[in-house]
PQR file with spaces between the fields and no chain letter, atoms N, CA, C, O and H, PARSE charges and radii, in Angstrom:
ATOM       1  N    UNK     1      16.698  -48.636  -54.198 -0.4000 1.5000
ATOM       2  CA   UNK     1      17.714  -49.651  -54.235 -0.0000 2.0000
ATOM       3  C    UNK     1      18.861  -49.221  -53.324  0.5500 1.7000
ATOM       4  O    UNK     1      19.132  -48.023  -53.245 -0.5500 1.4000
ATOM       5  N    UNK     2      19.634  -50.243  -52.544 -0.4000 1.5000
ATOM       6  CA   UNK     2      20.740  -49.944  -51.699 -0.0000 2.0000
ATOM       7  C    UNK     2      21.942  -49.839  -52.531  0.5500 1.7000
ATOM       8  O    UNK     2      22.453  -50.669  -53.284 -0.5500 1.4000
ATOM       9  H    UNK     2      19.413  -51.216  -52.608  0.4000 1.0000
ATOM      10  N    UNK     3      22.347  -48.419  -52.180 -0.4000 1.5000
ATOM      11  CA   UNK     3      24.030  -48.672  -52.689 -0.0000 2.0000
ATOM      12  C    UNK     3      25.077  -49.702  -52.072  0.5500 1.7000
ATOM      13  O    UNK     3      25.366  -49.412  -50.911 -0.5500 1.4000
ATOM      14  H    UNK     3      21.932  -47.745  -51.569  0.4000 1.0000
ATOM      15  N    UNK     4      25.352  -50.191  -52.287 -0.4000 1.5000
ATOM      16  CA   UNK     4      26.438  -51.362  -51.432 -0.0000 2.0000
ATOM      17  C    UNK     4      27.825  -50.564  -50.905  0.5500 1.7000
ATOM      18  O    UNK     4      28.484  -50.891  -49.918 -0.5500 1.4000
ATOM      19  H    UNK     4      25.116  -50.426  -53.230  0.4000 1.0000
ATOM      20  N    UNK     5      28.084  -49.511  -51.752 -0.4000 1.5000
ATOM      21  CA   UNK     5      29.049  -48.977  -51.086 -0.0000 2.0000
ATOM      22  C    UNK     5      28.963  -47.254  -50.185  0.5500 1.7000
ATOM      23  O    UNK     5      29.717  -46.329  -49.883 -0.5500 1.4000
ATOM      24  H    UNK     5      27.549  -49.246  -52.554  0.4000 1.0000
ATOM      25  N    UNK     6      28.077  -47.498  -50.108 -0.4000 1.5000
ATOM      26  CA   UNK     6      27.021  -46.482  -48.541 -0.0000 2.0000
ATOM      27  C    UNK     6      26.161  -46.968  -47.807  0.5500 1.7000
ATOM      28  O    UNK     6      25.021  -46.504  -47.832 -0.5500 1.4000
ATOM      29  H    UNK     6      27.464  -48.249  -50.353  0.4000 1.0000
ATOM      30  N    UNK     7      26.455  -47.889  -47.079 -0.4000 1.5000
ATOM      31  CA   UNK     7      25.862  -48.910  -46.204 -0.0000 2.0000
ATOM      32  C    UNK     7      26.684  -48.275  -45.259  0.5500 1.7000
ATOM      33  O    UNK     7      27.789  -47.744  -45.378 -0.5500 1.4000
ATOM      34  H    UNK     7      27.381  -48.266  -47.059  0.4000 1.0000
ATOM      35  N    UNK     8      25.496  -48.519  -43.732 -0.4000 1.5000
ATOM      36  CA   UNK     8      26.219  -48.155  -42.657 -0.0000 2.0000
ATOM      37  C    UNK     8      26.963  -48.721  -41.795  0.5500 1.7000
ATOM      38  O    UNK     8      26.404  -49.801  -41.601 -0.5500 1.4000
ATOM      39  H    UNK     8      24.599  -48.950  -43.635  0.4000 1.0000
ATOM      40  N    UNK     9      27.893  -48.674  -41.138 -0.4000 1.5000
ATOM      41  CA   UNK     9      28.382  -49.702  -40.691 -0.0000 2.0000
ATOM      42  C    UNK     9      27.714  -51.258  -39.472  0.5500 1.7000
ATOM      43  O    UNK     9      26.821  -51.057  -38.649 -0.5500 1.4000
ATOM      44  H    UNK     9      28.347  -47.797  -41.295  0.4000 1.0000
ATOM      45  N    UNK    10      28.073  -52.001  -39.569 -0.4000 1.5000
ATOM      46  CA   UNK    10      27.379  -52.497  -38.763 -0.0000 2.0000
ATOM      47  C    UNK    10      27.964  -52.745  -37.292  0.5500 1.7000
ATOM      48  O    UNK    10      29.162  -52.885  -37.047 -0.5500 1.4000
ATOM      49  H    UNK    10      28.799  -52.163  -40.238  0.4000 1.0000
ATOM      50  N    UNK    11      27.066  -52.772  -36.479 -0.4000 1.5000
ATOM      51  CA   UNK    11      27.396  -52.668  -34.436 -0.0000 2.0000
ATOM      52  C    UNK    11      26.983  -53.785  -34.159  0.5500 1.7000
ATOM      53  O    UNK    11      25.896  -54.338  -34.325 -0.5500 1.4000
ATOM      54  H    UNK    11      26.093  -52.658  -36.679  0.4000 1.0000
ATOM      55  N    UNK    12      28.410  -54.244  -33.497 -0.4000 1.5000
ATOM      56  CA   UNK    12      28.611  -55.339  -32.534 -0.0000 2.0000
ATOM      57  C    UNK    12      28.373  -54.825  -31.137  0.5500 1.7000
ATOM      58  O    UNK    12      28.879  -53.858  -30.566 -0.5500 1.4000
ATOM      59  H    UNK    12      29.293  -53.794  -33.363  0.4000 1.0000
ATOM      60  N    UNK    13      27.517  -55.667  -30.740 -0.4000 1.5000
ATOM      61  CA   UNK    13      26.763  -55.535  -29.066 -0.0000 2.0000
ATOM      62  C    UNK    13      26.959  -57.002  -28.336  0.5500 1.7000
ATOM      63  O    UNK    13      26.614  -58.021  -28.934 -0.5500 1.4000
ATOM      64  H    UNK    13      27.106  -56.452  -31.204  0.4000 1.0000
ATOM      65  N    UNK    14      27.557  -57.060  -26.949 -0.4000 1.5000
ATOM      66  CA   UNK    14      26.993  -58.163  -26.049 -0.0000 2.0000
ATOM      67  C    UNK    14      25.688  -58.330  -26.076  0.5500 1.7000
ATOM      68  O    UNK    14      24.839  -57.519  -26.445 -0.5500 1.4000
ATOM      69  H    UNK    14      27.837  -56.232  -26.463  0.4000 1.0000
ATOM      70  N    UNK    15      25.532  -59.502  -25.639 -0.4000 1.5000
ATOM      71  CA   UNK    15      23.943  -59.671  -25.209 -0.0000 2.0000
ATOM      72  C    UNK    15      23.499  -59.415  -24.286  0.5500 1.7000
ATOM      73  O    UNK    15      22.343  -59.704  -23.976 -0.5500 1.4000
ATOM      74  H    UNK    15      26.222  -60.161  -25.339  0.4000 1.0000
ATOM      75  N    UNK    16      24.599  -58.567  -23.328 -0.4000 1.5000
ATOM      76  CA   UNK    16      23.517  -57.497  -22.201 -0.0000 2.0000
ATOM      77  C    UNK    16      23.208  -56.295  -22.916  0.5500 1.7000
ATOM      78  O    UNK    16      22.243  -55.555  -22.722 -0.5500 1.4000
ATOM      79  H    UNK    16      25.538  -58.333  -23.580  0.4000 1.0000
ATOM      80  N    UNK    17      24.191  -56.164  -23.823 -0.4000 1.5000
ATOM      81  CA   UNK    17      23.945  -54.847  -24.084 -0.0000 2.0000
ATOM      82  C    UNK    17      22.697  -54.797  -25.383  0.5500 1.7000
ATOM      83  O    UNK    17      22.003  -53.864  -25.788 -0.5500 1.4000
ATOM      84  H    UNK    17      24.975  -56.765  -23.980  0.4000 1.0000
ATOM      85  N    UNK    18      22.757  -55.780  -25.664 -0.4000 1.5000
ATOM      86  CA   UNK    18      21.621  -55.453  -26.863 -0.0000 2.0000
ATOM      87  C    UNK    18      20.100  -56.006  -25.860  0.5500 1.7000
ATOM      88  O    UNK    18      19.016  -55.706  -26.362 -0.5500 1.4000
ATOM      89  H    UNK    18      23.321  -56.538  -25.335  0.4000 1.0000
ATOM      90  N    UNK    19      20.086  -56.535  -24.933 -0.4000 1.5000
ATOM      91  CA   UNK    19      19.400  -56.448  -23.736 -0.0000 2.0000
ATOM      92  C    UNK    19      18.525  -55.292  -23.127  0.5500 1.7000
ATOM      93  O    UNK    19      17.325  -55.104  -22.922 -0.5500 1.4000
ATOM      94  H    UNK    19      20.966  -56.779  -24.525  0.4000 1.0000
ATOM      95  N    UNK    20      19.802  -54.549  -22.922 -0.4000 1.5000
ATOM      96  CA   UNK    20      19.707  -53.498  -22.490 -0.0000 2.0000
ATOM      97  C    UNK    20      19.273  -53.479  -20.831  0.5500 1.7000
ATOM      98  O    UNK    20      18.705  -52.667  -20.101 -0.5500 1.4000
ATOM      99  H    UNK    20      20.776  -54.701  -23.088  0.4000 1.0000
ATOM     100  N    UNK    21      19.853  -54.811  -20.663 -0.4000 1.5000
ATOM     101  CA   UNK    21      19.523  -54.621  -18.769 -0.0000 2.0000
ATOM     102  C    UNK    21      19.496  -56.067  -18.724  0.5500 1.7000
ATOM     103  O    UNK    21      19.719  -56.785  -19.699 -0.5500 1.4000
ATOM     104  H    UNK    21      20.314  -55.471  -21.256  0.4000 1.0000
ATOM     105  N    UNK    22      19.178  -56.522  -17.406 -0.4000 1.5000
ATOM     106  CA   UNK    22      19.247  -58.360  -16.574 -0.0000 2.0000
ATOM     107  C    UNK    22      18.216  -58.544  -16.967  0.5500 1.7000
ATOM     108  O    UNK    22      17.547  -57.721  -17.592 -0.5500 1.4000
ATOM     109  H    UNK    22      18.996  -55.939  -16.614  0.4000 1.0000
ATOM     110  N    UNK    23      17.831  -59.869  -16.621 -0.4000 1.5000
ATOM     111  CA   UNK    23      17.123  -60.192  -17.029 -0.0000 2.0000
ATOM     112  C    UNK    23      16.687  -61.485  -15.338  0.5500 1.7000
ATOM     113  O    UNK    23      17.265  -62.497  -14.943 -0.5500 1.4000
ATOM     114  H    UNK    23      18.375  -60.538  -16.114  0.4000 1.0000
ATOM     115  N    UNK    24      15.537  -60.791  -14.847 -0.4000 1.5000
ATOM     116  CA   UNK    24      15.397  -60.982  -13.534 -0.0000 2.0000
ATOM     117  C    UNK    24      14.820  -62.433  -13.189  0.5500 1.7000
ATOM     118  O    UNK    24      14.762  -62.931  -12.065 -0.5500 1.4000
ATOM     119  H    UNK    24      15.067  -59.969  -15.167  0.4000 1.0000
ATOM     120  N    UNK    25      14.468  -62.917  -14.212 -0.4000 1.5000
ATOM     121  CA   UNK    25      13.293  -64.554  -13.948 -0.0000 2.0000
ATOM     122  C    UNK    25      12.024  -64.475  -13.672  0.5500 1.7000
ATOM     123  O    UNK    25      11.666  -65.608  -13.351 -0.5500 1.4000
ATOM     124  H    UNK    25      14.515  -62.512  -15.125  0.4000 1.0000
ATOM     125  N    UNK    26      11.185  -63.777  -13.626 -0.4000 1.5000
ATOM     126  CA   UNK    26       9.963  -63.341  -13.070 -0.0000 2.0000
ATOM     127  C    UNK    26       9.169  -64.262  -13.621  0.5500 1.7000
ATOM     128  O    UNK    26       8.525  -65.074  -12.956 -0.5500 1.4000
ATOM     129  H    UNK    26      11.476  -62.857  -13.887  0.4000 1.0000
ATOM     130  N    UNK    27       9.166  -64.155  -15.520 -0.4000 1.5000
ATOM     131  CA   UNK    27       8.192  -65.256  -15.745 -0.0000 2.0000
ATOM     132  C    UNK    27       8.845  -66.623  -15.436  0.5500 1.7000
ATOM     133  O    UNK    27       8.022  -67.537  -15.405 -0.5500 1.4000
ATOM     134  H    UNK    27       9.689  -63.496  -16.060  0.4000 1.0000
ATOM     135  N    UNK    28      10.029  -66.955  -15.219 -0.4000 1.5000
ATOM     136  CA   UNK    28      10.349  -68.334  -14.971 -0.0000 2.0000
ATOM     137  C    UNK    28       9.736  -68.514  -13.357  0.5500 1.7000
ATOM     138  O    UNK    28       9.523  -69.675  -13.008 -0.5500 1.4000
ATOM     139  H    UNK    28      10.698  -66.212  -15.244  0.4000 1.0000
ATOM     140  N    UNK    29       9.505  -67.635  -12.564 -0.4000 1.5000
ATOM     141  CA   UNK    29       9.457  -67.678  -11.244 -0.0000 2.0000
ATOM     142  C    UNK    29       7.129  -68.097  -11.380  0.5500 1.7000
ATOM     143  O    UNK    29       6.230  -68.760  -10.863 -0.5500 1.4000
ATOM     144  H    UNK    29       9.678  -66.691  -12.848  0.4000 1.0000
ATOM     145  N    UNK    30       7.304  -67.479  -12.036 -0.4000 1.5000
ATOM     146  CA   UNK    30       4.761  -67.620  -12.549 -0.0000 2.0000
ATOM     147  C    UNK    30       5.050  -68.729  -13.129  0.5500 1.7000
ATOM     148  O    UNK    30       4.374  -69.663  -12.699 -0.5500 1.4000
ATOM     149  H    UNK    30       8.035  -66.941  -12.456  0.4000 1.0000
ATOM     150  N    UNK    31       5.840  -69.020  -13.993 -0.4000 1.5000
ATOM     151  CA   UNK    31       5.729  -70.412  -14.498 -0.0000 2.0000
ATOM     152  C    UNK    31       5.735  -71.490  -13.894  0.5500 1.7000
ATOM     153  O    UNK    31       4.842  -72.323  -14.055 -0.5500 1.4000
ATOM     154  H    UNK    31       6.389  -68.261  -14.342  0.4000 1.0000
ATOM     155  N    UNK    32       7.240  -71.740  -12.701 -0.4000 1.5000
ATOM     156  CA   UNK    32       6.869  -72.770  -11.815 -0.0000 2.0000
ATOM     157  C    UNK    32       5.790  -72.277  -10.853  0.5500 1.7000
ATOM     158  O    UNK    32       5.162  -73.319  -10.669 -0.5500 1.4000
ATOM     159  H    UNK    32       7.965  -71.064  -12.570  0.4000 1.0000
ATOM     160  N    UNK    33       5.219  -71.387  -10.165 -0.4000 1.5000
ATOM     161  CA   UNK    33       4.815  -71.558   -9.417 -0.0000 2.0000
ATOM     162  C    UNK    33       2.900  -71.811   -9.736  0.5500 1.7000
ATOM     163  O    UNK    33       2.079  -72.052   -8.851 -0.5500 1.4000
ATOM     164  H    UNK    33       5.730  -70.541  -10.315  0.4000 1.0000
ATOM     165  N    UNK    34       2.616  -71.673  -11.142 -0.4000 1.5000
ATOM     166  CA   UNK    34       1.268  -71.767  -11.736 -0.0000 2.0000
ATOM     167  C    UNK    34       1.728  -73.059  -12.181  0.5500 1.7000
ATOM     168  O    UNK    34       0.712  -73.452  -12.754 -0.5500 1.4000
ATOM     169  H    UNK    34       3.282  -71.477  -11.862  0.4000 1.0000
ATOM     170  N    UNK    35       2.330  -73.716  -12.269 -0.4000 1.5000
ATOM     171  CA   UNK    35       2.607  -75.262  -12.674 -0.0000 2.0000
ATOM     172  C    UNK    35       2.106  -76.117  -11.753  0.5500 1.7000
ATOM     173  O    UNK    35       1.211  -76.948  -11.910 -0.5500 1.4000
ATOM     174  H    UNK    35       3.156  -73.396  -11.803  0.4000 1.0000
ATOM     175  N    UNK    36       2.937  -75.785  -10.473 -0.4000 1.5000
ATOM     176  CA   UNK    36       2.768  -75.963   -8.840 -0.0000 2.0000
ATOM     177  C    UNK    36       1.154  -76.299   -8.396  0.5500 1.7000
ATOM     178  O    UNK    36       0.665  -77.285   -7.844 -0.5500 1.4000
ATOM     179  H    UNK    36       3.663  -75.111  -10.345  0.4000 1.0000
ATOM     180  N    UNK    37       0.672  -75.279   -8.793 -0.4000 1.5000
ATOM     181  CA   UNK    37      -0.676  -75.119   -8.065 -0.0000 2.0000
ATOM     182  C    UNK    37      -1.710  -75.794   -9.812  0.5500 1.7000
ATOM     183  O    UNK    37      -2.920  -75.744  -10.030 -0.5500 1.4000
ATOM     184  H    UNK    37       1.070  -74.478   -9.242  0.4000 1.0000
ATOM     185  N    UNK    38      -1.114  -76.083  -10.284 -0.4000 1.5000
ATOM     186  CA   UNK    38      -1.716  -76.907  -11.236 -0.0000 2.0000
ATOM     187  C    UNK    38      -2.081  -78.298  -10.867  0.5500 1.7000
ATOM     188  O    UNK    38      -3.131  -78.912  -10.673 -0.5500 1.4000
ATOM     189  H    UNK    38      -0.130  -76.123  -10.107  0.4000 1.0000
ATOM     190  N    UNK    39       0.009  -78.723  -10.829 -0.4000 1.5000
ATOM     191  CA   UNK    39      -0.298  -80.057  -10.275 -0.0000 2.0000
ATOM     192  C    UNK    39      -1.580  -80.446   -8.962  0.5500 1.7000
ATOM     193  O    UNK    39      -2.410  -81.355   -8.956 -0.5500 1.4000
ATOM     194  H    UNK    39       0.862  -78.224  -10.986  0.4000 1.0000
ATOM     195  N    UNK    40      -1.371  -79.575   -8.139 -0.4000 1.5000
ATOM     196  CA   UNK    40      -1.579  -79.977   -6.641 -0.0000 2.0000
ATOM     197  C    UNK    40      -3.757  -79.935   -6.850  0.5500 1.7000
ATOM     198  O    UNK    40      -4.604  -80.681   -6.358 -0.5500 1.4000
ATOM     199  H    UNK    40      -0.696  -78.837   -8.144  0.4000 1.0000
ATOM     200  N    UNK    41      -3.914  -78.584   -7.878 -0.4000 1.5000
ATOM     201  CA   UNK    41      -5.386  -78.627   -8.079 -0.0000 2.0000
ATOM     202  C    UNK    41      -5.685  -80.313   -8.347  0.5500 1.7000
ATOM     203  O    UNK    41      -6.370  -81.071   -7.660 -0.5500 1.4000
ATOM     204  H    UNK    41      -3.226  -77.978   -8.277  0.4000 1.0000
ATOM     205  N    UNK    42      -5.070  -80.543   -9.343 -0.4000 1.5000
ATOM     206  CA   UNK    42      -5.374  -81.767   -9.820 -0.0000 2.0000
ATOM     207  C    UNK    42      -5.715  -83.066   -8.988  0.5500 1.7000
ATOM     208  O    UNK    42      -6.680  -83.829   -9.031 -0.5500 1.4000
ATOM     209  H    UNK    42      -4.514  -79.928   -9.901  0.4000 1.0000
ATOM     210  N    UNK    43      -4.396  -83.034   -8.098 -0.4000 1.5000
ATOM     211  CA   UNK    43      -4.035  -84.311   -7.036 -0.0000 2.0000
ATOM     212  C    UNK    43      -5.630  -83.825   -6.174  0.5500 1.7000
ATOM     213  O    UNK    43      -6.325  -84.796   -5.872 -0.5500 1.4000
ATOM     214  H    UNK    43      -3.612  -82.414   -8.064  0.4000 1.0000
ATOM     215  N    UNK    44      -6.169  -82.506   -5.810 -0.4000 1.5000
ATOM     216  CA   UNK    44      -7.275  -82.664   -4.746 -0.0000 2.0000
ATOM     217  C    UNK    44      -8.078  -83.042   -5.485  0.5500 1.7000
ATOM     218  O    UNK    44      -8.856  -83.750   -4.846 -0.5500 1.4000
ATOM     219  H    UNK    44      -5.604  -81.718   -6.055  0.4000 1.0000
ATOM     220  N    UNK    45      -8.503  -82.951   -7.021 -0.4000 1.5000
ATOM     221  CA   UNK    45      -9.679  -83.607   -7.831 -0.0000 2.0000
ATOM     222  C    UNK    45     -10.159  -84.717   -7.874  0.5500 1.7000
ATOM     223  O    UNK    45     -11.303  -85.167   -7.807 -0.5500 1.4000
ATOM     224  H    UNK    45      -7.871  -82.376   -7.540  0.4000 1.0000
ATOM     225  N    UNK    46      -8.279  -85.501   -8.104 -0.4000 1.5000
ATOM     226  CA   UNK    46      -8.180  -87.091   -8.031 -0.0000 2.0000
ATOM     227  C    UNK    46      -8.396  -87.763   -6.784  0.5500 1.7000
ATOM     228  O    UNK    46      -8.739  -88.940   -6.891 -0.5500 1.4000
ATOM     229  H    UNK    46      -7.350  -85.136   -8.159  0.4000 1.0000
ATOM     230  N    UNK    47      -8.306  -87.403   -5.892 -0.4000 1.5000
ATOM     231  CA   UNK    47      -8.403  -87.842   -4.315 -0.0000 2.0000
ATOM     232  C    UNK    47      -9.894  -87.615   -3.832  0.5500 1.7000
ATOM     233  O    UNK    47     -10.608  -88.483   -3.330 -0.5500 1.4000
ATOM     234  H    UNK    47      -8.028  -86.447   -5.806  0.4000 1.0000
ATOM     235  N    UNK    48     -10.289  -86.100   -4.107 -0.4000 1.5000
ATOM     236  CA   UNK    48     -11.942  -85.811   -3.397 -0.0000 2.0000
ATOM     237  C    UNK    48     -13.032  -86.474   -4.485  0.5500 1.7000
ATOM     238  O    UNK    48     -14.237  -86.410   -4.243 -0.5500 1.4000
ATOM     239  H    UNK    48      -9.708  -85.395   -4.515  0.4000 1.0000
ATOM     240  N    UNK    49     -12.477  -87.174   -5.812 -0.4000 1.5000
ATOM     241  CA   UNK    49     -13.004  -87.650   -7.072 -0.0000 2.0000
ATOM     242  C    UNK    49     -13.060  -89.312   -6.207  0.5500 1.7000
ATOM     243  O    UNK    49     -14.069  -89.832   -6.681 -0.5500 1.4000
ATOM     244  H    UNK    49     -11.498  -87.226   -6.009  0.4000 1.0000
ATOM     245  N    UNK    50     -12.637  -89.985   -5.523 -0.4000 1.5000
ATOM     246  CA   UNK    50     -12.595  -90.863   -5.500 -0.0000 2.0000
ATOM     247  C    UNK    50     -13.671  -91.253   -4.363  0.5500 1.7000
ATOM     248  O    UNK    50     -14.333  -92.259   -4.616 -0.5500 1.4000
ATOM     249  H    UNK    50     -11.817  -89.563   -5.138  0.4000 1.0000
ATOM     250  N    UNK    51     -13.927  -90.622   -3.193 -0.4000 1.5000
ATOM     251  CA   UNK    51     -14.834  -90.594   -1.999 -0.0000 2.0000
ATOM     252  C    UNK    51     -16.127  -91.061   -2.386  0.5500 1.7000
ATOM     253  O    UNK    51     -17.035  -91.122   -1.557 -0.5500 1.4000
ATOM     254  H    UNK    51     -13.389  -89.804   -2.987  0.4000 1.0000
């Protein structure tokens, strides 16, 4: 059981700091660009689908 009055204190952090570093976009950068080549697979399906 917790004593309530020996509890440790609690730490306030920014959210870089509880981060602990940037935060660069990489998966936002695979995301559009596998989106990209999603759409565009598609558009050659629909087009060479039609011949």
């Amino acid at each position: 059981m917790v004593d309530p009055l020996h509890t440790e204190p609690s730490v306030r952090e920014t959210t870089t700091e509880a981060r602990a570093g940037s935060t660069p976009g990489v998966a936002r950068n695979v995301l559009v660009i596998g989106t990209l080549l999603v759409v565009i697979f598609f558009a050659i399906i629909v087009f060479v689908g039609r011949s």
